[in-house]
C-alpha positions in Angstrom: 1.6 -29.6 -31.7 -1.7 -28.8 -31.2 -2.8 -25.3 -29.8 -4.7 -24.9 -27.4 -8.2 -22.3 -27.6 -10.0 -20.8 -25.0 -13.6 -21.3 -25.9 -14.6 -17.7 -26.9 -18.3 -18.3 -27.3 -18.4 -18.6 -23.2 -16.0 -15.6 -22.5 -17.4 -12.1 -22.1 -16.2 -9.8 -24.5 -14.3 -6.5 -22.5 -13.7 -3.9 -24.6 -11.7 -0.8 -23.7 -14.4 1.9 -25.7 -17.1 1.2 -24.2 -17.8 3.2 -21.0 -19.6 1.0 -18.9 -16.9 0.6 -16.3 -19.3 -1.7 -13.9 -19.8 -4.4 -16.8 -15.8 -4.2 -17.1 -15.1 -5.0 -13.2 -18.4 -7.8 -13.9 -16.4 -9.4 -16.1 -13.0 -9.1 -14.9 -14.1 -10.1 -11.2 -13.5 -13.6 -11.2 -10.0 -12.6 -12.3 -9.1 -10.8 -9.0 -11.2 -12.6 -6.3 -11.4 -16.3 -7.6 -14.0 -18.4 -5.6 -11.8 -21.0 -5.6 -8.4 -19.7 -4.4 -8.8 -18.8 -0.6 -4.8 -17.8 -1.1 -4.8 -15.0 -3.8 -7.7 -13.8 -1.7 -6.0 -13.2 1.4 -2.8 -12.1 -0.8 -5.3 -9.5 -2.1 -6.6 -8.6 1.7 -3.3 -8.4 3.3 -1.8 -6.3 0.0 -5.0 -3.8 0.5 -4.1 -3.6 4.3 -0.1 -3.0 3.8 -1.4 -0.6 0.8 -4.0 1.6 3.6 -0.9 1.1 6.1 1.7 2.6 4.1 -0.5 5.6 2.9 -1.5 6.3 6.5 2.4 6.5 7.1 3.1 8.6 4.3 0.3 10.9 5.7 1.9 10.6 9.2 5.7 11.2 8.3 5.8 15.1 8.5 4.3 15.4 11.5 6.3 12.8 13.1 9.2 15.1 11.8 7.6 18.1 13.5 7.5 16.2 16.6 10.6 15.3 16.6 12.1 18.4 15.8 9.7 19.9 18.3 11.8 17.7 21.4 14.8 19.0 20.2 14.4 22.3 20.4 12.4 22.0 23.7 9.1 22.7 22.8 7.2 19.8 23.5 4.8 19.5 20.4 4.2 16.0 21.0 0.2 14.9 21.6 -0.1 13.6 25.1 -2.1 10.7 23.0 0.4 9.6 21.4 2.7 6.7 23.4 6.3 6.5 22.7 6.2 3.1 22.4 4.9 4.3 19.3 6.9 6.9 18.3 10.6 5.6 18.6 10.6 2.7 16.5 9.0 4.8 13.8 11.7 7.5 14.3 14.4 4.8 14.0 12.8 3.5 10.9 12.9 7.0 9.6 16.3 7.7 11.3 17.6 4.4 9.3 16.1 5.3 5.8 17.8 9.0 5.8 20.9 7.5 6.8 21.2 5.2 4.2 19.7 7.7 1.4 22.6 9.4 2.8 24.9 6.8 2.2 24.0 5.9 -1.6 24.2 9.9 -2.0 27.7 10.7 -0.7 29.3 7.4 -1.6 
């Protein structure tokens, strides 16, 4: 069987001690955004936009607790901005998680 070589004479060489980290993204560009694969780049887009999403949740978590703990003890901390539309399903999300960490830690 005959094995099969990459042409190295065409290949860019990336080395990991040099400290040109611009030449290193160069090279390894066409590896993440291929001109030729509309897919894999709107599987990169939509995992940069879930990424953002998820960190602007992560951000937004404790004050949703301090809201909510806010309407239960009558103090109404909650922006006026803020809709509830908006609000309850990301409480039930939350609600659902706790419970089930819950779960998995008493069971």
């Amino acid at each position: 069987m005959k094995k099969i070589r990459p042409d190295t004479a065409k290949q860019p060489t990336v080395s990991a001690e040099g400290s040109d980290t611009w030449r290193t993204i160069r090279n390894l560009w066409p590896y993440m955004w291929p001109g030729d694969r509309p897919d894999l780049k709107a599987r990169v887009v939509w995992a940069m936009v879930i990424l953002v999403l998820a960190k602007v949740i992560t951000v937004l978590v404790p004050y949703f607790y301090k809201w909510s703990t806010g309407a239960l003890t009558g103090d109404n901390t909650t922006p006026g901005w803020m809709p509830a539309f908006l609000v309850v399903p990301v409480m039930l999300v939350i609600a659902y998680n706790v419970g089930r960490v819950a779960m998995t830690g008493f069971s």
